[in-house]
Every structure is written in structure tokens, then in C-alpha cells.
C-alpha positions in Angstrom: -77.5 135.0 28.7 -80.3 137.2 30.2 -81.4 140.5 29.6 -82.1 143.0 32.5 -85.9 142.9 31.8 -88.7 142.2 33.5 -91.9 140.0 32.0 -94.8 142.6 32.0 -96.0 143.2 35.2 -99.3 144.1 34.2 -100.3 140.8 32.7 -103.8 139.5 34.1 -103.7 138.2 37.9 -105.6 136.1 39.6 -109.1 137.4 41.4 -107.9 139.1 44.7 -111.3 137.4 45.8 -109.0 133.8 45.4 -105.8 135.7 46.7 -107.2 136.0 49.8 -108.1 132.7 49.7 -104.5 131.3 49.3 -103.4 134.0 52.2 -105.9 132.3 54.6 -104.8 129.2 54.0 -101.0 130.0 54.4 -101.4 132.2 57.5 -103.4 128.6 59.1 -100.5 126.8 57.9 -98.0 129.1 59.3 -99.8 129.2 62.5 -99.8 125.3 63.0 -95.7 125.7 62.4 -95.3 128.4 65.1 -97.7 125.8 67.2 -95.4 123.3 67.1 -92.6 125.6 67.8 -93.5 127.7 70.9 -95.0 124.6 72.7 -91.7 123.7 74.4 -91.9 126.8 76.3 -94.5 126.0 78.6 -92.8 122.9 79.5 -89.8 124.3 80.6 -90.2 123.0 84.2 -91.2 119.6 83.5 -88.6 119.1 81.3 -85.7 120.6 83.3 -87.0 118.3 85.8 -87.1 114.9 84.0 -84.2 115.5 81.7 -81.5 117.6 84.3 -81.0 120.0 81.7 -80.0 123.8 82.7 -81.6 127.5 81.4 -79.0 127.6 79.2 -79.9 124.1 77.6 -83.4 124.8 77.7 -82.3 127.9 75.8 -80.7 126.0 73.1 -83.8 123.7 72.6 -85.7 126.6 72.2 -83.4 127.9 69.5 -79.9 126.5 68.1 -81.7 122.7 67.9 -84.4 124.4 65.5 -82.3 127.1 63.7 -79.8 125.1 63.2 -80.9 122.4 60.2 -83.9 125.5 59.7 -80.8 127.4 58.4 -78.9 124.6 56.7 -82.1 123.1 54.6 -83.8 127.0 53.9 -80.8 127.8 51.2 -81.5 124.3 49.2 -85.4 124.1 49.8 -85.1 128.1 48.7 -83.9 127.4 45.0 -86.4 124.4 45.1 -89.0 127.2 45.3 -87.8 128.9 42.5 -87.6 125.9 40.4 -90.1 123.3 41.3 -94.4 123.1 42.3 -94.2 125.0 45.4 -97.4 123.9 46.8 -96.3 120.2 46.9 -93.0 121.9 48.6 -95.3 122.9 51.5 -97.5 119.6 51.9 -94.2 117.8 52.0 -92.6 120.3 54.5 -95.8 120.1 56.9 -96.0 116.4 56.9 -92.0 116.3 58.1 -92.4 119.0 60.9 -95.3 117.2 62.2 -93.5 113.6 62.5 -90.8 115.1 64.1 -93.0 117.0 66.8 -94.5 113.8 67.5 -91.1 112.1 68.3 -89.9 114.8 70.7 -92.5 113.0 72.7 -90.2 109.9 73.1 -86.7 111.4 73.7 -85.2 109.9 76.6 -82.6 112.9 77.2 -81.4 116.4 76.3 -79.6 115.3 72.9 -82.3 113.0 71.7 -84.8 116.2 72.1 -81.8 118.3 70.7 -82.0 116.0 67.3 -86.0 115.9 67.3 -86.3 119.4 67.6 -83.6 119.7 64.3 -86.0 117.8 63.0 -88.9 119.8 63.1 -86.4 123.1 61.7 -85.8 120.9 59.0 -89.6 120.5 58.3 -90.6 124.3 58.6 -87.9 125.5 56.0 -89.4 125.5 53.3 -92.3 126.7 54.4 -91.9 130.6 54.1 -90.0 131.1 51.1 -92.6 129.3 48.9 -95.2 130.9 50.6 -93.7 134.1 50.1 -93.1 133.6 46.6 -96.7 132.0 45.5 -98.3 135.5 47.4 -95.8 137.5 45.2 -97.4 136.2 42.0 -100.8 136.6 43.7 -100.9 140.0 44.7 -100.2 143.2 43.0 -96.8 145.1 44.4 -99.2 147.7 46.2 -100.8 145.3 48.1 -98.0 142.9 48.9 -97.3 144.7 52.3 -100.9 143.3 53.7 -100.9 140.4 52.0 -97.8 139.1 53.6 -98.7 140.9 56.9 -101.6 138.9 56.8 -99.6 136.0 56.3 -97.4 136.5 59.0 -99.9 137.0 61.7 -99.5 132.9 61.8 -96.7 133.8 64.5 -98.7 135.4 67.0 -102.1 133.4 65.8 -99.6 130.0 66.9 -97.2 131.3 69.1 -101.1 132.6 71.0 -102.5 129.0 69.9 -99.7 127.1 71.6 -99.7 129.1 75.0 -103.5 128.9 75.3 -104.0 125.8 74.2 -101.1 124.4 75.3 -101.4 125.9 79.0 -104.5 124.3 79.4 -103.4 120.8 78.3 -100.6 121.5 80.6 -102.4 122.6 83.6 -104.9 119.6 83.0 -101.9 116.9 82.5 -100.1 118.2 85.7 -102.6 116.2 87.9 -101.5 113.0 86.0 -97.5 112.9 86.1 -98.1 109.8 84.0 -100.0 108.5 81.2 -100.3 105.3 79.6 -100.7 105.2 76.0 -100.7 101.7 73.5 -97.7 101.3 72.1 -95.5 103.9 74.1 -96.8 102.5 77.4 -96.4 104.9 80.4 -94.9 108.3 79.7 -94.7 111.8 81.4 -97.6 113.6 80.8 -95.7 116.4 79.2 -94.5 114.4 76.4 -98.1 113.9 75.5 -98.3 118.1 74.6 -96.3 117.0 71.5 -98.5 114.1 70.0 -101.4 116.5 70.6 -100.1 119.1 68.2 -98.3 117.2 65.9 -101.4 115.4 64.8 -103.0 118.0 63.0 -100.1 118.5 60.1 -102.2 115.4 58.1 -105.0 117.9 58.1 -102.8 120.6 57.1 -101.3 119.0 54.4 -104.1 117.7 53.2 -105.5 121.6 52.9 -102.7 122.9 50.8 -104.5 120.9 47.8 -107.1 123.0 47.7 -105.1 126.4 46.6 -103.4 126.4 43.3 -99.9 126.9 41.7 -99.8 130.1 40.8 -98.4 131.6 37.9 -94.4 132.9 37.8 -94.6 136.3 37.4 -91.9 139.5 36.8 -89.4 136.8 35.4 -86.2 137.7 33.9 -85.7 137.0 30.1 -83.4 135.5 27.9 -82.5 136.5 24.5 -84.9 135.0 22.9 -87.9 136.5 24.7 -88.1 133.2 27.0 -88.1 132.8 30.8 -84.6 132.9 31.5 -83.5 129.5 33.6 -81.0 131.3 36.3 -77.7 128.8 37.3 -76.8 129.2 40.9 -74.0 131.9 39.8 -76.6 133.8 38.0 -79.0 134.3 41.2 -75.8 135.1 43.1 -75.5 138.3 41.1 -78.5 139.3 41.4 -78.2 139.4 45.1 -74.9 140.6 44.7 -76.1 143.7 42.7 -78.4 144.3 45.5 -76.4 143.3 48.6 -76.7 146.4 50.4 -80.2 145.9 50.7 -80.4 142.3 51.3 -78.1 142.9 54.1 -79.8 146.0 55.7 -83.5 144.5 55.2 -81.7 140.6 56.5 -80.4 142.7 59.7 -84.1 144.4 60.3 -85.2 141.3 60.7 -82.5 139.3 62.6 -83.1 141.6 65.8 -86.9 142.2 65.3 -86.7 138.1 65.4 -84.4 138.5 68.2 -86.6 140.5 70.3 -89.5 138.4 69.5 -88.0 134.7 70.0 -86.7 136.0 73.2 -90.4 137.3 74.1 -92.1 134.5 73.3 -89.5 131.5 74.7 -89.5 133.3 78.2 -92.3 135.4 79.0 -94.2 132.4 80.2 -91.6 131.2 82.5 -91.4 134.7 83.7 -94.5 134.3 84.9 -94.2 131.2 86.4 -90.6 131.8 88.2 -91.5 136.3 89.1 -95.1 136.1 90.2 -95.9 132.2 90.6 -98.7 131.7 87.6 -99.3 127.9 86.7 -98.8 127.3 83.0 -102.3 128.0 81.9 -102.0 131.0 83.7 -99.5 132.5 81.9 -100.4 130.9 78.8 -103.6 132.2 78.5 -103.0 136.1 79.8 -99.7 136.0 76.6 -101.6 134.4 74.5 -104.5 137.2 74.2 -101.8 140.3 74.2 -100.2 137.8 71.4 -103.1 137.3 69.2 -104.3 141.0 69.5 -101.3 143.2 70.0 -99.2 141.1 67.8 -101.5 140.6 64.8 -103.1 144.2 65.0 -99.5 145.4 65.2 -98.4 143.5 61.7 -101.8 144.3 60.5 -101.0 148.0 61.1 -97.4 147.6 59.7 -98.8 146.4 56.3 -101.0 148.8 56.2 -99.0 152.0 56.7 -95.6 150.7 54.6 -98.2 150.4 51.9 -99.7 153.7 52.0 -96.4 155.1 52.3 -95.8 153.4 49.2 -98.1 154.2 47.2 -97.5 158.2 47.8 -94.0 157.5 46.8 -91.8 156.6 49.6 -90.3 154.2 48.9 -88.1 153.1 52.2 -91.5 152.9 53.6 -90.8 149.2 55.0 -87.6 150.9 56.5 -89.5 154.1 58.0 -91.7 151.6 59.4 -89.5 149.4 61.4 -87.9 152.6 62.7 -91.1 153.2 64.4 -91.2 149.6 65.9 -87.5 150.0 67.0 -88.2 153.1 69.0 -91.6 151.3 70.6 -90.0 148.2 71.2 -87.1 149.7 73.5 -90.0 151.8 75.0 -92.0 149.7 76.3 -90.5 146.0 76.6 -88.0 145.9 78.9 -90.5 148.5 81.2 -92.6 145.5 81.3 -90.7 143.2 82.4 -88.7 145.1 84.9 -92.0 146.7 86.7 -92.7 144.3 89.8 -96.8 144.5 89.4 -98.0 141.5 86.9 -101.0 143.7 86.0 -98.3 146.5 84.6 -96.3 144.4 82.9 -99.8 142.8 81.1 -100.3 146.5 80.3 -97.0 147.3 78.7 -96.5 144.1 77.1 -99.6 145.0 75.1 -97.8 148.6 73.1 -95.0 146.3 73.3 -96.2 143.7 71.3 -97.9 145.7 68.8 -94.7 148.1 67.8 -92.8 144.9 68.1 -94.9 143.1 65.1 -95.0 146.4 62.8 -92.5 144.9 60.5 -92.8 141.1 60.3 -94.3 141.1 57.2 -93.2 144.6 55.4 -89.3 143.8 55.2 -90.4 140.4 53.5 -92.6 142.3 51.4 -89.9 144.4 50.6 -87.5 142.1 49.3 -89.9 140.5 46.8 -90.4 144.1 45.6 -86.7 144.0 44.3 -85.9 141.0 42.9 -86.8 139.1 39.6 -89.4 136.1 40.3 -86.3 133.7 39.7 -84.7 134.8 42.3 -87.1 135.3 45.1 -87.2 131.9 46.9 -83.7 132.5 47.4 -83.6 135.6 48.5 -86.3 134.6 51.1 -84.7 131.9 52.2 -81.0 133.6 52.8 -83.2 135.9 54.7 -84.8 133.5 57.1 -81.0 131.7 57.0 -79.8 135.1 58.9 -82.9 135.3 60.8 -83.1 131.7 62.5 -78.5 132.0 62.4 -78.6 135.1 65.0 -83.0 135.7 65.9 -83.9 132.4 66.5 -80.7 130.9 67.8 -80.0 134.0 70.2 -82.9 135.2 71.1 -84.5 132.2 73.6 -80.5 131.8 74.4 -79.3 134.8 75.9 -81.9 135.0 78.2 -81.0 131.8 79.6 -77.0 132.7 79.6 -77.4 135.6 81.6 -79.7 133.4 83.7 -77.2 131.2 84.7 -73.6 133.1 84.1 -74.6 137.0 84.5 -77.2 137.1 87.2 -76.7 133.8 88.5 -80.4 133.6 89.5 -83.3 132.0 87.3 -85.7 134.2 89.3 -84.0 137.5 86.9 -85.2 136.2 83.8 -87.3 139.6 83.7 -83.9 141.2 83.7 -82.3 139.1 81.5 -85.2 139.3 79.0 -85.1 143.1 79.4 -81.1 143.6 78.7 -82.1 141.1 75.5 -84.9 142.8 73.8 -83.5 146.3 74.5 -80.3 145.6 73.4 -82.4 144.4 70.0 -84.3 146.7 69.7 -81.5 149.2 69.4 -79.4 147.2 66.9 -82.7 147.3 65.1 -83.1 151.0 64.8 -79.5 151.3 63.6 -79.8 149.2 60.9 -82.9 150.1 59.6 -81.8 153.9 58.9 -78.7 152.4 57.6 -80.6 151.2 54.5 -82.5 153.5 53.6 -81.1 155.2 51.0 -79.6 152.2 49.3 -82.8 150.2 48.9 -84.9 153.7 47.8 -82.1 153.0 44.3 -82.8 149.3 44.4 -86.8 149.6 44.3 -86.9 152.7 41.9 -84.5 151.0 39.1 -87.0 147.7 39.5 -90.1 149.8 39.3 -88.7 151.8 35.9 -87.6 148.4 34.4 -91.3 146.7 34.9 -92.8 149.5 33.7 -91.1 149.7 30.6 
């Protein structure tokens, strides 16, 4: 039986001189995931092309094949967080997504890459809700916003990695349609791009060994004074007695991630298909506005939600993403609905930066209210919504209106508008929808600890 109180909050942490250690070597980690993610979307062509596959599949690759086993795996490897050493979670996770990477390099057709790509989701889901939780016991609750902020720039950092990097390799590969390599013989050059970036995860998870397991922090109690050990029922009513803002914050996120899977899967084939860029290209022009915009955007986020915080407001997260809401619908679909390539570089940059003002906030606010046992879970039901409507619909409907709405792969500008716009308002809506309940959910958390 446990008691609604919290271990003392104010117990000794760890040197934020070390912190900032572990959030370097997360946010590298991160950004090798989102490497391995994002580089199927600068070979859209070639693929299409040897495989016979259509925008919509390509759309599905992008998405559903990754989200799907993502979403499936995050719920169990989620409790695993909660119960088990999460940094040997993570070195295990890395050294999964990595192997599967590789092997996308040998499938022979669309459902072969389909099941290597659910191989890779499979690999990156426990990734985030470890690492949020190890930051949580890291960092005070006033710096939590930047921390994981910080940590979440590894989306930009590797979606940016994986179009300049993997632009070049591309443009460079392109003057050899085929390679021969021992053991695999000859192959497309393409399927090279995937050995190439898988091979770094034995670095990776060889670099999680040098950060250690923190200690659990803000854990319920039992009766007698003990770390309560939650069953599956018992961390289902704690999310239960705070469903409103699981759901509101879960929603935030869904069509931020939305927006920003549909960004990232397509802009570089709007490039190639609107103004007739090569792959490196368009790689290189995204990947800049991505690793600036995007990472001084979640940056900025962190920043201000914390701030807010700490002068007592506390929807801050939620005041926050109403700002990238209203930016987002600004500026996106301008950009890719303006027929100059130099505009649309110029409005993708605001864009970008409004668009990452939250990435890291809304996970920041969850950890703020819930107990310690609980938090891996919570994370991973959030990323479970995320990748079930963000990541499966946002590089899909792009490609559906593609091929069913405009009937005309050469609209993907318009199709990628009518997406992120339409996100961007469903967005806004839900974040001033949840206000009010999650300013009663962090308040009776904060009087609890601070009893």
C-alpha cells in the first residue's frame, strides 16, 4: 500500500558540472537515432526506382514501418525503465537500431524494407524514456526544461546530420549506380547510405559506459517508509489521477511531431521534384535551417517555459507551445507554397524555430508531475501516441494527397502545406485545452514534495 508522498526532493544531487555531462552524451546518442531515421528520405528516388514502390509507400516507410513496433515495444521497454539499470537499457537499444539499419541495405523489396525499418523502431524505443528519466534524477525541476531541451536538439542535430551528410554520400554514390562490396557482392549504391550510418552505434554503445546510473529520486513510499515497488495497476492510477494532463500534454506533442515528421520526410524531395536540387543540394541548404533554427528554437523553448516557471506560471510548457502553434501556421505552409527557393529557405528558417519551441518543454512537463516510479511509463505512453498519429501520419499524408488528392508528385509543396497547417492548428487547440487542468496537477505535486 503506498502513501501519497513524495521522497524529499531536496536530497543532495549530482554536480550539475556531471549533469551536463550525461546530457551531452544523450543528445549524441539521440542524434545518431534520428541519423538513422531521416536517412531514407534522401533516397526517395532511388528507391522508388529499384523497388516500384509509390509516394504513398514511400510514405509508410517513412512512418507506419518505424512507428509501428516503436509504439508496440515503448509501453514494455517504458516499465523496464522504471524497474531495471537504464543505462544498459540504452547500450542495448543502440546496438539493435544499428543492426537493423544495416540490413535495410539488403532488402530486396518494399516489405523486406518495411520489416527492417520495424526493426530499427523496435531499437530506438527505449531510448527516450530512460533518457528522460535518468535527466529527471539529474537535474533539479527548475532546470529540467533546458536540460531536456538540450537533449532533444538530437532531432535537428541528426535529422541536419543525416541530410548533410547523407546528401553528400548520395550525390557522390550517384556516379556509381553500383558497388561491389565482399560478402554482399554488387549492390545499388544507395543501399550503401545504410551500412555507412549504422556502423557508428558500436561507438555509441560503447559511450553510454562512461555516464552513470543515477540515483531514483521523488519516489513514492510505502508504509513503512520504503520505496514503494508500483504493480502495473498501481502506475495505471497514477496516470489515471492525472489523465487530463497526460492527454492534453500527449496531444501537444502528437501534432507538433506531426508537423515536424512531415517537414523533415518531404522537404528534401520538395526540393528535388519543385525546383530540381540534387540530393546534396537540398540536404545541405535543410540541414543548416535544421541545426540552427531547430536547435535554437528548442533551446529558446527551454529557456522561456523555465523562466515562466520559476515566476509562478505554471502552464508555462502550455503557454509555450501556444506560441509555436501560432508560428508554425504562420510561416510553414508560406514556405512551401511561395514559388522562389530562396523565400521558402527564408521562411522555413521562423518556421523551424517556432516549430521546435516545445520538443523538449511538454516532456519536461510530464516528469514534473509524476512520482519517479512512474515516469518511464508515462514517457513512453507519450512517445506511444506520438509515433501512433506524429510519426505514422505525418511523412504519410503528404504522400496520400500526393497520389489520391492532387494526383501530382510535383504538389508535394501543397500537400506538405495543407499537413503542417492543419497541425499546427490541432496544436493550438489542444494546448489551451490543458491549461488549467495541468496548473492543479503541478501545484498538488509541488505542495506534496515540499512537505
Amino acid at each position: 500500500m503506498t502513501q501519497p508522498a513524495i521522497s524529499p526532493a531536496k536530497a543532495a544531487k549530482p554536480g550539475l558540472g556531471y549533469a551536463w555531462y550525461v546530457v551531452i552524451v544523450l543528445t549524441a546518442i539521440y542524434m545518431l537515432s534520428f541519423v538513422d531515421r531521416q536517412i531514407l528520405s534522401l533516397l526517395v528516388g532511388p528507391i522508388k526506382r529499384d523497388l516500384a514502390i509509390s509516394d504513398t509507400r514511400i510514405g509508410l516507410l517513412q512512418g507506419l514501418s518505424f512507428a509501428l513496433f516503436y509504439t508496440v515495444m515503448g509501453l514494455p521497454l517504458g516499465r523496464a525503465a522504471d524497474k531495471r539499470n537504464r543505462r544498459n537499457l540504452i547500450a542495448g537499444c543502440i546496438l539493435v537500431w544499428s543492426l537493423f539499419t544495416g540490413l535495410c541495405s539488403v532488402a530486396k523489396s518494399f516489405w523486406t524494407l518495411f520489416l527492417t525499418r520495424i526493426g530499427v523502431g523496435v531499437g530506438e524505443a527505449g531510448l527516450s524514456p530512460a533518457a528522460y528519466s535518468m535527466l529527471a534524477d539529474y537535474f533539479p525541476s527548475e532546470r529540467l526544461g533546458v536540460a531536456i531541451s538540450i537533449y532533444y536538439m538530437g532531432v535537428f542535430l541528426g535529422s541536419g546530420a543525416a541530410l548533410l551528410v547523407g546528401g553528400s554520400i548520395v550525390d557522390a554514390l550517384v556516379r556509381s549506380p553500383l558497388i561491389t562490396l565482399p560478402l554482399l557482392g554488387t549492390i545499388a549504391s544507395w543501399r550503401v547510405t545504410f551500412l555507412l550510418v549504422g556502423l557508428p552505434g558500436l561507438v555509441f554503445a560503447a559511450l553510454v559506459y562512461t555516464i552513470r546510473e543515477p540515483l531514483r529520486r521523488d519516489l513514492l513510499k510505502a508504509a513503512d517508509g520504503r520505496a514503494a515497488q508500483l504493480s502495473l495497476g498501481q502506475s495505471i492510477t497514477e496516470m489515471s489521477r492525472r489523465w487530463t494532463s497526460l492527454i492534453g500534454l500527449s496531444f501537444v506533442t502528437v501534432f507538433q511531431a506531426l508537423a515536424n515528421y512531415a517537414l523533415t520526410a518531404w522537404s528534401p524531395t520538395f526540393f528535388i521534384r519543385v525546383h530540381g536540387w540534387t540530393a546534396g543540394q537540398a540536404g545541405r541548404a535543410l540541414a543548416w535551417i535544421l541545426v540552427t533554427a531547430g536547435c535554437l528554437g528548442i533551446y529558446a523553448g527551454g529557456v522561456l517555459s523555465d523562466r515562466w516557471l520559476r515566476r509562478g506560471v505554471a502552464e508555462a510548457p502550455l503557454k509555450v507551445s501556444t506560441v509555436s502553434a501560432l508560428g508554425t501556421m504562420l510561416f510553414l505552409p508560406a514556405a512551401l507554397l511561395v514559388s522562389q527557393p530562396g523565400w521558402t529557405l527564408a521562411l522555413l528558417v521562423p518556421g523551424v524555430f517556432f516549430l521546435a519551441l516545445p520538443m523538449g518543454i511538454v516532456v519536461a512537463a510530464l516528469q514534473r508531475i509524476f512520482p519517479n516510479q512512474v515516469r518511464g511509463q508515462v514517457s513512453a505512453l507519450l512517445l506511444f501516441l506520438l509515433n501512433l498519429g506524429g510519426l505514422s501520419l505525418g511523412p504519410l499524408l503528404p504522400g496520400v494527397f500526393n497520389d489520391y488528392l492532387f494526383h501530382n508528385g510535383k504538389m508535394v509543396g501543397a500537400s506538405l502545406a495543407l499537413t503542417i497547417g492543419g497541425a499546427g492548428v490541432l496544436m493550438l487547440l489542444a494546448a489551451m485545452a490543458t491549461y488549467r487542468p495541468y496548473r492543479g496537477h503541478y501545484q498538488a505535486l509541488q505542495a506534496v514534495a515540499e512537505r
